[in-house]
Kinemage of the C-alpha trace (Angstrom):
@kinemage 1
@onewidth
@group {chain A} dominant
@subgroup {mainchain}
@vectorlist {calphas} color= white
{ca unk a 1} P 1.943 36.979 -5.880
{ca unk a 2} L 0.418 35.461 -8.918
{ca unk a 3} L 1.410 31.932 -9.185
{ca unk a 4} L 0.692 29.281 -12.148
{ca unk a 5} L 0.838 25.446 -11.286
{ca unk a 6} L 1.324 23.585 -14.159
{ca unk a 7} L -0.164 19.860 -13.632
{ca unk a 8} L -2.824 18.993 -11.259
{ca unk a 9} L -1.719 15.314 -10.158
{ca unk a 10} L -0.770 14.750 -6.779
{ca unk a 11} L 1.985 17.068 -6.472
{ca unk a 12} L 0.515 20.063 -8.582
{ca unk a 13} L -3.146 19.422 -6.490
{ca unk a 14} L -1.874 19.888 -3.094
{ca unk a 15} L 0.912 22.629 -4.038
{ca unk a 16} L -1.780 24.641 -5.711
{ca unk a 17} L -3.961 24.529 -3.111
{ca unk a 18} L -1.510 25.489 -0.116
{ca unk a 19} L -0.536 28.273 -2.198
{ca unk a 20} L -3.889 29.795 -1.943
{ca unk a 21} L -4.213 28.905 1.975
{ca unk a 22} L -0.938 30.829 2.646
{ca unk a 23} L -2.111 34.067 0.678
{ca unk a 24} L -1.238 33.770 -2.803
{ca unk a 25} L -3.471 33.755 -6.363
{ca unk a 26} L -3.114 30.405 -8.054
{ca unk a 27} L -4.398 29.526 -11.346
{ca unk a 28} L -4.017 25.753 -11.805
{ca unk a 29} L -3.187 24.007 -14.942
{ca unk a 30} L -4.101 20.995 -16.715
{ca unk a 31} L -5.159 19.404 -19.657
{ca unk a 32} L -7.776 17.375 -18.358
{ca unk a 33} L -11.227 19.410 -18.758
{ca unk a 34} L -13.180 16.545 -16.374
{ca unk a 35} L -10.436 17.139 -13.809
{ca unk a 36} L -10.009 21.070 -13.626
{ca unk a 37} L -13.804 21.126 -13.519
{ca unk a 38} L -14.023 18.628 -10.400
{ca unk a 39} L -10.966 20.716 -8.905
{ca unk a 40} L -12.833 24.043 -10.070
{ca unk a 41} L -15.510 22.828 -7.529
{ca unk a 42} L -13.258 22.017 -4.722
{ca unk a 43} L -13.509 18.280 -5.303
{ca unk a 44} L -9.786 16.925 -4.581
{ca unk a 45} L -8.867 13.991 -7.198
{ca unk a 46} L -7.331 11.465 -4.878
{ca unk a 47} L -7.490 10.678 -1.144
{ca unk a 48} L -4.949 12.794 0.841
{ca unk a 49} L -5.851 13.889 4.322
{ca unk a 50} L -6.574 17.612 4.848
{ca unk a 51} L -6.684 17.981 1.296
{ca unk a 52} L -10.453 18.687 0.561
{ca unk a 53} L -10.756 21.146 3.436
{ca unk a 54} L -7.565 23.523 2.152
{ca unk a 55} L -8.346 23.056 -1.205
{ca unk a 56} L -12.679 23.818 -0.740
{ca unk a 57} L -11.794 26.993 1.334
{ca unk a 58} L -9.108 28.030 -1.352
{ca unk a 59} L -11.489 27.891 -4.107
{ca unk a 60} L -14.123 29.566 -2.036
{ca unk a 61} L -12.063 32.415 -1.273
{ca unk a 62} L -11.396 33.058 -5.119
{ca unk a 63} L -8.119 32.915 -4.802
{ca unk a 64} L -7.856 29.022 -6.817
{ca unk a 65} L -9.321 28.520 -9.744
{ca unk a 66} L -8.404 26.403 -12.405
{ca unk a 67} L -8.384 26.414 -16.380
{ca unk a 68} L -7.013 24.131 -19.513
{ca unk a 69} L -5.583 27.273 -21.628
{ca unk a 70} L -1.767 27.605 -20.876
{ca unk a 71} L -1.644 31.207 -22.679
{ca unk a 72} L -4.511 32.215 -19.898
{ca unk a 73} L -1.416 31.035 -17.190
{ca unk a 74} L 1.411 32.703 -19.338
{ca unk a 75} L -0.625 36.150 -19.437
{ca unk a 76} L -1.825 35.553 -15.092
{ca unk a 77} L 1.515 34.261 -13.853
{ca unk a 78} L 4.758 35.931 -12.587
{ca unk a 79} L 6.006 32.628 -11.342
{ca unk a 80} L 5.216 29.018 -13.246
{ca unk a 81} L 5.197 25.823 -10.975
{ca unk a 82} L 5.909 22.561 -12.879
{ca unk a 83} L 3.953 20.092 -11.206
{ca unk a 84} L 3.826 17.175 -13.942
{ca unk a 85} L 5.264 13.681 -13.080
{ca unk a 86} L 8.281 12.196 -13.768
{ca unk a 87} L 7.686 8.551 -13.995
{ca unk a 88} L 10.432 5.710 -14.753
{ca unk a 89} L 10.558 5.132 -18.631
{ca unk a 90} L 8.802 2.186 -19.934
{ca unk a 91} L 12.053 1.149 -22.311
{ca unk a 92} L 14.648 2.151 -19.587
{ca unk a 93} L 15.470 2.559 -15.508
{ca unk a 94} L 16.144 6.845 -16.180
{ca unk a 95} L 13.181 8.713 -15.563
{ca unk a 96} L 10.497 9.942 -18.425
{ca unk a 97} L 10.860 13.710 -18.722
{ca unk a 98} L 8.669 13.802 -21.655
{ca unk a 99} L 5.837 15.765 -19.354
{ca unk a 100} L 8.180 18.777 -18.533
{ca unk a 101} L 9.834 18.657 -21.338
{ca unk a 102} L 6.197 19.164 -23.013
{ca unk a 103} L 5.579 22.073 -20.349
{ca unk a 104} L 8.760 23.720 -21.785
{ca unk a 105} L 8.105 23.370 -25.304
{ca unk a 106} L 4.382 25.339 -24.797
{ca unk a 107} L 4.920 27.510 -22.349
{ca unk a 108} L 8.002 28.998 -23.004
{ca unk a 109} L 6.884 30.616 -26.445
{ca unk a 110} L 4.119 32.417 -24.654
{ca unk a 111} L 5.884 34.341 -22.269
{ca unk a 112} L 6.521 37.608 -23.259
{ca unk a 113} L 7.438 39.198 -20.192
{ca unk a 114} L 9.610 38.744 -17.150
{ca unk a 115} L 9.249 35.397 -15.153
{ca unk a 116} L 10.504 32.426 -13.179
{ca unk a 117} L 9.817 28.911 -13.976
{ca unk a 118} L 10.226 26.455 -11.034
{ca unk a 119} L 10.408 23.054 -11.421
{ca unk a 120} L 8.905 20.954 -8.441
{ca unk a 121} L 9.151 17.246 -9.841
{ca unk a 122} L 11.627 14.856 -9.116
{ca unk a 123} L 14.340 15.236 -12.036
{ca unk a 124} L 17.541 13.825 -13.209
{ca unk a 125} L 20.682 15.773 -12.277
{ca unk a 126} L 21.566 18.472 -15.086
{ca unk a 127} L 17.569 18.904 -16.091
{ca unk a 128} L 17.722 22.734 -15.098
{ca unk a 129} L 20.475 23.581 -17.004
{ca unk a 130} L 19.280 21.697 -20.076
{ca unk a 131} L 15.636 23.383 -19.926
{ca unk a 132} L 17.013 27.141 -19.470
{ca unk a 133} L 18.724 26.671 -22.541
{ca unk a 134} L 15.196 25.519 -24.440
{ca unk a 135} L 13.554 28.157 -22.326
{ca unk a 136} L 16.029 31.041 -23.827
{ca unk a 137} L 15.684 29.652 -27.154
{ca unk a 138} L 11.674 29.112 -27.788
{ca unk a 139} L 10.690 32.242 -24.981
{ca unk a 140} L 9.932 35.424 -26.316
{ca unk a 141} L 11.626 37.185 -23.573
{ca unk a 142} L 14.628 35.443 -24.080
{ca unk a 143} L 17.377 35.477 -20.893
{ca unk a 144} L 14.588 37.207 -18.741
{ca unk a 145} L 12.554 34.253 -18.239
{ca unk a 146} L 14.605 32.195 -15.590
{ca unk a 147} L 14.487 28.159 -14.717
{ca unk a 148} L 14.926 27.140 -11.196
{ca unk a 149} L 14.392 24.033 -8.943
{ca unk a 150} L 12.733 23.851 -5.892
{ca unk a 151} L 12.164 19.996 -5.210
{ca unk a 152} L 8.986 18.552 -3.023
{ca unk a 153} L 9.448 16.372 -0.203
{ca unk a 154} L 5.839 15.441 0.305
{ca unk a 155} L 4.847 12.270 2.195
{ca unk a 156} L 1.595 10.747 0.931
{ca unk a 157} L -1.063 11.077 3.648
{ca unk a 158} L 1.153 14.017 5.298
{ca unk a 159} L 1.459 16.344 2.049
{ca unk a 160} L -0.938 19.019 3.475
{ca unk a 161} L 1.764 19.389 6.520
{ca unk a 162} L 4.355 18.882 4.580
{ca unk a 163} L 3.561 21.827 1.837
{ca unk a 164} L 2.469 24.558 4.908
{ca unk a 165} L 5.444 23.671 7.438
{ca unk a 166} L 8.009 22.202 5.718
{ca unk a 167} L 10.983 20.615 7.195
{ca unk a 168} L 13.152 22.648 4.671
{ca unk a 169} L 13.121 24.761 1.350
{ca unk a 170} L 15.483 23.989 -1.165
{ca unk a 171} L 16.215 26.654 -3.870
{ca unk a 172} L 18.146 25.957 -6.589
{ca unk a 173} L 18.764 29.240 -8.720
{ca unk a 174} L 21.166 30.694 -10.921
{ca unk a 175} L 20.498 34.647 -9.815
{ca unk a 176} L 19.861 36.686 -6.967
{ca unk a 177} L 16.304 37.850 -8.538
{ca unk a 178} L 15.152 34.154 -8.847
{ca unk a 179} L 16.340 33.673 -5.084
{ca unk a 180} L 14.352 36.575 -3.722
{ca unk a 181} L 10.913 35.645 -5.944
{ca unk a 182} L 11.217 32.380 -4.179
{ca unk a 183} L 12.075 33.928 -0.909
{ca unk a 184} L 8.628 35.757 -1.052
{ca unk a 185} L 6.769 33.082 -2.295
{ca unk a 186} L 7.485 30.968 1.002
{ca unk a 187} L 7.568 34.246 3.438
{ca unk a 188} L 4.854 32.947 5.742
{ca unk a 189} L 6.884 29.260 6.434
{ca unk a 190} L 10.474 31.185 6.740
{ca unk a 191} L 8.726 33.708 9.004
{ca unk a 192} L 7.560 30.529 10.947
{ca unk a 193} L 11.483 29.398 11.008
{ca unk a 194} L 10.991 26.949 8.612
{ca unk a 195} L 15.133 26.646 6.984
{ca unk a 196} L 15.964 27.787 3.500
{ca unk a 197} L 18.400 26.321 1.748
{ca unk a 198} L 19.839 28.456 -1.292
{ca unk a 199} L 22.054 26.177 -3.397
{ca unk a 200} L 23.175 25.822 -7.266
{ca unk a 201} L 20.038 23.882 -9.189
{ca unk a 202} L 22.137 20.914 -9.684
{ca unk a 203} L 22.342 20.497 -5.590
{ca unk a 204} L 18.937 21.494 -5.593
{ca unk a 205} L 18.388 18.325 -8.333
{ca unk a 206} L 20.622 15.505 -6.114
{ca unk a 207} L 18.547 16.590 -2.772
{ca unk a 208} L 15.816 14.486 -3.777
{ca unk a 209} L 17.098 11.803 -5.370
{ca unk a 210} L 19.660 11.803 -2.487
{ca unk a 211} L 17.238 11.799 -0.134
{ca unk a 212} L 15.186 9.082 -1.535
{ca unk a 213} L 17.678 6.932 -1.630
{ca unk a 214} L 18.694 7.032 1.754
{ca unk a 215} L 15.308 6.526 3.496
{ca unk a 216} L 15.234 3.216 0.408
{ca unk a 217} L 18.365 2.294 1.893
{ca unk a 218} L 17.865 2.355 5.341
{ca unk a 219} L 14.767 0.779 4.704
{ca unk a 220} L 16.172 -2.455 2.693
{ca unk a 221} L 19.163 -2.624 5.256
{ca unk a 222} L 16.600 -3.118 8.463
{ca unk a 223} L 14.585 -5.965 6.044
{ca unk a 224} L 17.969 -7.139 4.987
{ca unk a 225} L 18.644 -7.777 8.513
{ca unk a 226} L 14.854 -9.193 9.105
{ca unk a 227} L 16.330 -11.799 6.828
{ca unk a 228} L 19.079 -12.492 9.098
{ca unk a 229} L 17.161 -12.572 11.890
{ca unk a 230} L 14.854 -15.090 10.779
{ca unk a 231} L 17.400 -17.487 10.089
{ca unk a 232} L 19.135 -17.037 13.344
{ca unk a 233} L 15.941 -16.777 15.448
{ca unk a 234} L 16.151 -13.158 16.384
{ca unk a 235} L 13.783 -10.275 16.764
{ca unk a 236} L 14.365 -7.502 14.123
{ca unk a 237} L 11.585 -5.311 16.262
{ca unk a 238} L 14.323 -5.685 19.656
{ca unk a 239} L 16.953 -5.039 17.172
{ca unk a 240} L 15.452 -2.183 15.398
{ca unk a 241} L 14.300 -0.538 18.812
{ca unk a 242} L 18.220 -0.990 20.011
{ca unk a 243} L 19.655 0.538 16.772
{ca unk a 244} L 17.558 3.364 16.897
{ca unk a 245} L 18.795 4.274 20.397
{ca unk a 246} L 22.005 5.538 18.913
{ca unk a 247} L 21.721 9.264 17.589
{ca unk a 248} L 23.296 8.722 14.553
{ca unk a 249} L 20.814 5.903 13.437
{ca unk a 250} L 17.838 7.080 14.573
{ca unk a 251} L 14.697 4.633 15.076
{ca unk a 252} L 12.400 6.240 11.795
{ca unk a 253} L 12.102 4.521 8.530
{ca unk a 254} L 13.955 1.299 10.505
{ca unk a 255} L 10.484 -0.929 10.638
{ca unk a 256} L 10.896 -4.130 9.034
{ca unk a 257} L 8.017 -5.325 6.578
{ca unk a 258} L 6.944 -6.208 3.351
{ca unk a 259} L 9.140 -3.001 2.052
{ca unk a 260} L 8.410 0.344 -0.082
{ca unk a 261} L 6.469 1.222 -2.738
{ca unk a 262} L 4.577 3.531 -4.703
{ca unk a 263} L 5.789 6.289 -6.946
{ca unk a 264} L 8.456 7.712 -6.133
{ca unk a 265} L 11.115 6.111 -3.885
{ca unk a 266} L 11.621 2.664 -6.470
{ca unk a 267} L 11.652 5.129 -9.512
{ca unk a 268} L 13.690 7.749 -7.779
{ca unk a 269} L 16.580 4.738 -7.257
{ca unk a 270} L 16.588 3.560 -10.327
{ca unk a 271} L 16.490 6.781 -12.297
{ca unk a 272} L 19.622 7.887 -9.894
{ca unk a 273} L 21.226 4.924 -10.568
{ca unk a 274} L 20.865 5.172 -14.260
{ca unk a 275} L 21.663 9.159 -14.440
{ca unk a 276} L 25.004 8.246 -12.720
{ca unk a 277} L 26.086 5.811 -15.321
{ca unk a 278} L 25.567 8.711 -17.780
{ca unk a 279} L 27.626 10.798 -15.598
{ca unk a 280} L 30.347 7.909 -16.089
{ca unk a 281} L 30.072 7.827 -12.032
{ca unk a 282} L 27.924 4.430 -12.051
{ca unk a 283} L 30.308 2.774 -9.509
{ca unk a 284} L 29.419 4.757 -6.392
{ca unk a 285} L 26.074 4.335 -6.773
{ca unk a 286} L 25.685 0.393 -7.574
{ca unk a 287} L 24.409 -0.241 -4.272
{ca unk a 288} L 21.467 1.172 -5.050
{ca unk a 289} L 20.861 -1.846 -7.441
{ca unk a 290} L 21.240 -3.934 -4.149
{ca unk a 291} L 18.670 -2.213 -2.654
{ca unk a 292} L 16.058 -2.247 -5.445
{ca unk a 293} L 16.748 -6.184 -5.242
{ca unk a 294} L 16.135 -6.528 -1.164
{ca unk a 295} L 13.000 -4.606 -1.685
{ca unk a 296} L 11.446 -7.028 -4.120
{ca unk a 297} L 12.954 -10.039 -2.385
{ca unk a 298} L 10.749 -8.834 0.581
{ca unk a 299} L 7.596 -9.440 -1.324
{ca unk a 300} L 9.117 -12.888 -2.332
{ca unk a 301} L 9.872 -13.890 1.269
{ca unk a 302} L 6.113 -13.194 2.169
{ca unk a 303} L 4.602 -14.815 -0.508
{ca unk a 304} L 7.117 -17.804 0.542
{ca unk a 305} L 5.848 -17.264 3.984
{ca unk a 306} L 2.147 -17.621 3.187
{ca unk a 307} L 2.550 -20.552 1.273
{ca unk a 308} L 3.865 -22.330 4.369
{ca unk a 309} L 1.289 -21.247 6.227
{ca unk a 310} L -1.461 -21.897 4.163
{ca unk a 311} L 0.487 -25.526 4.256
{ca unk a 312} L 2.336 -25.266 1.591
{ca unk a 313} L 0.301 -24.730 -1.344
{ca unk a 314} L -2.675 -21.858 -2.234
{ca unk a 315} L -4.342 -24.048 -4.914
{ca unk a 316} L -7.875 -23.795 -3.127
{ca unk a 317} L -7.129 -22.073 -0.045
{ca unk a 318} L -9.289 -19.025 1.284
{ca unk a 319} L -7.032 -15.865 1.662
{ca unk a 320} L -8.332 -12.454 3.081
{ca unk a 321} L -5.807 -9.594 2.272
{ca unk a 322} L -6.022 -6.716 4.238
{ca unk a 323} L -4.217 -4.059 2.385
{ca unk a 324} L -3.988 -2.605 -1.318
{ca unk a 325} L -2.370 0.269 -1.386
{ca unk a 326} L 1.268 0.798 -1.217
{ca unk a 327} L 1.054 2.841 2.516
{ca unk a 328} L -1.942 4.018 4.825
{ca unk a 329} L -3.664 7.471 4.637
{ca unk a 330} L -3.282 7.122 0.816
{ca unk a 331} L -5.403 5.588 -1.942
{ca unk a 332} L -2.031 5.027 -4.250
{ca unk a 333} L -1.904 1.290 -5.651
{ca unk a 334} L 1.386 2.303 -7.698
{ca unk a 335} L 4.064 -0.468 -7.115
{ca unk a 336} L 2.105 -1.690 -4.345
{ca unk a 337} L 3.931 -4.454 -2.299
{ca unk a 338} L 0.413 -5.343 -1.312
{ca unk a 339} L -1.233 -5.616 -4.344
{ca unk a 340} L 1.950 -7.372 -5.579
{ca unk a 341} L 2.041 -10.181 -3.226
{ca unk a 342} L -1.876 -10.566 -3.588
{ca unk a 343} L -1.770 -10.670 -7.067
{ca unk a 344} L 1.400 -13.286 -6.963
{ca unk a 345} L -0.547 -15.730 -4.744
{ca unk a 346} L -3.539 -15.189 -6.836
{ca unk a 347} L -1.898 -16.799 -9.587
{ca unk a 348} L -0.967 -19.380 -7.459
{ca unk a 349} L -4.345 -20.594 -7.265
{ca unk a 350} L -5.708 -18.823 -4.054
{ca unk a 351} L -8.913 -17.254 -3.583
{ca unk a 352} L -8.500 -14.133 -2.273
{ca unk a 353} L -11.374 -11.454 -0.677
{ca unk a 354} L -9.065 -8.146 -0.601
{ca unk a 355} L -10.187 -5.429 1.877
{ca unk a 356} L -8.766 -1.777 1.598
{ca unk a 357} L -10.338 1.568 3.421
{ca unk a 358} L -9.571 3.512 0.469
{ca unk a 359} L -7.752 1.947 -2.343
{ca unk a 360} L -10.284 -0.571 -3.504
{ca unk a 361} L -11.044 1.367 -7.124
{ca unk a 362} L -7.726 1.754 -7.970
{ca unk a 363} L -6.391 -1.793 -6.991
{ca unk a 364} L -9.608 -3.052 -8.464
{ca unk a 365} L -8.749 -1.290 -12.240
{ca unk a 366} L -5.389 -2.567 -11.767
{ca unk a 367} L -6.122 -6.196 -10.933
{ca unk a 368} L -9.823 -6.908 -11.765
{ca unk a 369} L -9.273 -10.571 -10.993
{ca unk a 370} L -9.890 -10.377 -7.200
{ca unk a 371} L -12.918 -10.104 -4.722
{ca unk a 372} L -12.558 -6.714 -3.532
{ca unk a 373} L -15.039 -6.790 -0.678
{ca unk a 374} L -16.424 -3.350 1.783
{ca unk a 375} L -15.498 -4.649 4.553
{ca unk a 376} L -13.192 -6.812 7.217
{ca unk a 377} L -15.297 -9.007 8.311
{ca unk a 378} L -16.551 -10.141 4.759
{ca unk a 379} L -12.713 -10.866 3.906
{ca unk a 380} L -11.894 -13.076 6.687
{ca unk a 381} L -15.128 -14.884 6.708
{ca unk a 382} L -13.987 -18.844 6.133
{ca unk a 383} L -10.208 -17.417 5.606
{ca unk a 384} L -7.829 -20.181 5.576
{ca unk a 385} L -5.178 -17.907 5.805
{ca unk a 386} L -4.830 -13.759 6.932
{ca unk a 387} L -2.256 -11.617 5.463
{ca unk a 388} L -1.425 -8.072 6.730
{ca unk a 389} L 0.007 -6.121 4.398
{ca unk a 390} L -0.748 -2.256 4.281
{ca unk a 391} L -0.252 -0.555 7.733
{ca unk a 392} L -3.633 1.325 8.026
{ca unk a 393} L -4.934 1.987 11.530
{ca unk a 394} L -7.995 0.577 11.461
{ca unk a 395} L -6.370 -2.820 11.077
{ca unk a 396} L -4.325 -2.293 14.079
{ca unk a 397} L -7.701 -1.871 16.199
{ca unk a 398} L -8.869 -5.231 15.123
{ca unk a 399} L -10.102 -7.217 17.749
{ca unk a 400} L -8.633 -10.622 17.380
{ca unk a 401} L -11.350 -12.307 19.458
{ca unk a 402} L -14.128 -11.321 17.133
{ca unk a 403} L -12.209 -11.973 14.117
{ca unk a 404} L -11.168 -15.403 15.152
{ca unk a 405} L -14.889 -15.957 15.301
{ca unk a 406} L -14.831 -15.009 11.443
{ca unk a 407} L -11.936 -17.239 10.527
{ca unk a 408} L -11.665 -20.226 12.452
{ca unk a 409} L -8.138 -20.854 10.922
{ca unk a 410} L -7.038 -18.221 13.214
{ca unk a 411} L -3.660 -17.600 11.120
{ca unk a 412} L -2.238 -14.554 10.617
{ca unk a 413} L 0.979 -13.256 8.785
{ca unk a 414} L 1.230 -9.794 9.961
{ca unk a 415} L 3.490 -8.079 6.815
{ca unk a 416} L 4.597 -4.910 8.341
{ca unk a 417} L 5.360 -5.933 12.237
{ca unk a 418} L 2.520 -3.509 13.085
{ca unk a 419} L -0.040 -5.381 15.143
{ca unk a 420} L 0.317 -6.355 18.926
{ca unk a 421} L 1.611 -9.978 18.390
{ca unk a 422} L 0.855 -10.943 22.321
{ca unk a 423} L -2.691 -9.696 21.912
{ca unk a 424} L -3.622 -12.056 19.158
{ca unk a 425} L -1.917 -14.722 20.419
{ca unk a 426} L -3.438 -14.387 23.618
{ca unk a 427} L -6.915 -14.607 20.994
{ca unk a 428} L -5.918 -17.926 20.078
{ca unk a 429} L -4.012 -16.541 16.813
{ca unk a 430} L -0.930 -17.906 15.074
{ca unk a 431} L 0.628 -15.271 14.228
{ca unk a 432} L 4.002 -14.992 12.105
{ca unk a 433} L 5.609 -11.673 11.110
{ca unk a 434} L 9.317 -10.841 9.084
{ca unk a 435} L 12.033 -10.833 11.354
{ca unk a 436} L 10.241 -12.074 14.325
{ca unk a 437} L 10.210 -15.685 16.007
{ca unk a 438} L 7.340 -17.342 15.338
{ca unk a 439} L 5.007 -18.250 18.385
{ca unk a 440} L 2.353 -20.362 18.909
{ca unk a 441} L -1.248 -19.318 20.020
{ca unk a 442} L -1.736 -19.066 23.413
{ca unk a 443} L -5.815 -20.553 24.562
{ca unk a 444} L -8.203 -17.619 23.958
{ca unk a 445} L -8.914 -15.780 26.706
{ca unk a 446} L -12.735 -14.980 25.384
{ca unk a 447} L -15.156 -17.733 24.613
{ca unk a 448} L -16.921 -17.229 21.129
{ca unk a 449} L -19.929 -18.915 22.725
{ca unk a 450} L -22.837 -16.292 22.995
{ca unk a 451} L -22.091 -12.831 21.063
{ca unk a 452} L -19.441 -11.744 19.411
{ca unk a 453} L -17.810 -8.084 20.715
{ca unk a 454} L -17.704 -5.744 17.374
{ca unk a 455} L -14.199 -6.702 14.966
{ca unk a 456} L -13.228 -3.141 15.728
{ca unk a 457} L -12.436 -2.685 19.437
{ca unk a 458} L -15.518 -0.160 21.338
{ca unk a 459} L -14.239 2.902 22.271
{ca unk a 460} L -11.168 3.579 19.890
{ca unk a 461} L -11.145 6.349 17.182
């Protein structure tokens, strides 16, 4: 089929380019001439594994290319993706539809034949039905150009997996036609088994929001209860590990840490939240407000932490952040709990060398203020003070013994409960992490007389 993808972010990039991998011809859209060019040479925009392999072979094969002209998409596509964000309003919680609302208001007079237009971005309950009626008023075509909503539930740093085998496909459509279109657009994942959901498009609408607020739910409760276990000496890890043992829990998204980020799950919330109110059905949503809260009370509670371990103040003190970005595997700085507690104890008077494998640019045009430096051991040289706070692998293969070398301090406040606490304790580390009992360092067990072994353990990927 011939397929138009309207908005080459992060969402419109990697849908455009799976698109083309499964057998499809994709023109993308945009109206950034610098970008579409980079994308018309199979440069990707952003970091996302996978992506510049699927997206160089696409636009090899000839079946990707990209252009600025939306009549050139009208006149190639028989179905329109709308890719474009759907950020939270800068006056407001609700979220600012002024992007596909902008789509709409182009596109729709320039199609003058038969089509589907499916939304992909994360909307407000009620969006469909309000755009079909623009749609049948500015479109040429009238009642034969159709609005539908199939939502994405792409992970940053999985999206690539997550657009070719999908854990579901949710269609929301108002006709049988618009139902089969999509049917054939996804053939290759529902001939892999992959389950298709056909639902009304206000179901279709709620299944993201829905589902965003869950995993930010069950997320706040298990740092709710890091809280609690902090004050009574427990171990949220033990706790987590024993919750997670019963089926209906379930052990994912129940790590306790410095809490979520980025763009989607705090805006998705609050824009639920807010649409709800509209809907006069505010009440059965106001935990979500709760939750927003225990999310930013997590970054409090760490910068709280830090201070106490730097000894109660950061006026002067030497703090190496390892972490910008709001999760691994992704160079996203957008509502970074990271970034957010580095730039908090920054103002606090701390001198801070930040270290990040790829989110230094962005974090750096966000908060210029800070030493971003290239590499570990150049941010915990002299450090007073470590703080974990983005999960990336690399930083779990740390070897404590070399680092402690680095920073003679040897204090660590391991954010997101991902590193092997007995391992750098047994380095002659302090280490404290959220939820957890704090410990005291055990005697080295490697003299830094001599040479030092490499900071990243020999031998691991």
């Amino acid at each position: 089929m011939r397929l138009t993808v309207i908005g080459t972010g992060y969402l419109g990039a990697v849908h455009a380019a799976c698109m083309a991998d499964i057998g499809h011809e994709v023109l993308g859209v945009d109206i950034d001439a610098e970008k579409i060019a980079a994308l018309g040479k199979g440069v990707a925009p952003f970091h996302e594994p996978g992506l510049p392999e699927v997206l160089g072979q696409a636009v090899g094969s000839g079946r990707l290319r990209f252009t600025t002209s939306l009549a050139e998409a009208a006149e190639f596509g028989e179905v329109h993706f709308v890719c474009v964000s759907t950020p939270q309003r800068p006056d407001a919680p609700s979220a600012d539809l002024r992007a596909v609302d902008a789509v709409i208001d182009a596109l729709a007079p320039l199609l003058r034949r038969r089509c589907l237009i499916v939304g992909k971005s994360t909307v407000p309950v009620g969006t469909t039905e309000r755009l079909s009626a623009r749609v049948h008023e500015l479109a040429p075509q009238g009642a034969d150009v159709e609005v539908a909503w199939n939502p994405e539930f792409l992970r940053e740093g999985f999206a690539v997996k997550d657009t070719l085998r999908p854990e579901r496909i949710v269609a929301g459509v108002v006709s049988q036609r618009a139902d089969e279109i999509l049917r054939e657009v996804y053939a290759p994942m529902l001939s892999d088994g992959v389950p298709y959901i056909c639902t009304d498009p206000a179901t279709a609408e709620l299944v993201k929001s829905a589902a965003n607020a869950f995993l930010a739910t069950k997320i706040s409760f298990i740092n709710a209860m890091a809280e609690v276990c902090d004050a009574a000496g427990a171990d949220v890890t033990t706790l987590a590990d024993a919750l997670g043992h019963d089926s209906r829990i379930g052990r994912r998204f129940l790590s306790a840490g410095l809490g979520f980020g980025g763009g989607c799950l705090p805006k998705d919330i609050r824009a639920l939240a807010a649409r709800a109110n509209e809907l006069g059905v505010g009440g059965a949503v106001r935990f979500l407000n709760e939750i927003d809260e225990i999310n930013a009370r997590q970054r409090r509670r760490t910068v709280d932490i830090a201070r106490d371990m730097a000894g109660g103040s950061f006026a002067g003190r030497r703090i190496a952040v390892l972490g910008a970005t709001f999760k691994p595997d992704s160079d996203d700085v957008r509502d970074s709990p990271a970034l957010a507690v580095a730039a908090a104890i920054h103002r606090e008077g701390a001198r801070i060398r930040l270290h990040d494998p790829e989110g230094m640019d962005n974090a750096r045009a966000v908060l210029p203020s800070l030493d971003y430096v290239p590499d570990v051991e150049k941010a915990c040289e002299g450090a007073d003070l470590v703080l974990h706070l983005t999960e990336w692998s690399a930083y779990r293969r740390l070897d404590p013994v070399a680092l402690g070398a680095l920073a003679p301090a040897r204090t660590i406040l391991d954010a997101r409960n991902a590193l092997d606490a007995a391992r750098w304790q047994s380095a002659g580390w302090t280490l404290r992490a959220l939820g957890r009992p704090a410990a005291p360092a055990l005697p080295a067990q490697q003299a830094a007389a001599g040479h030092l072994s490499p900071v990243y353990s020999a031998g691991r990927g």
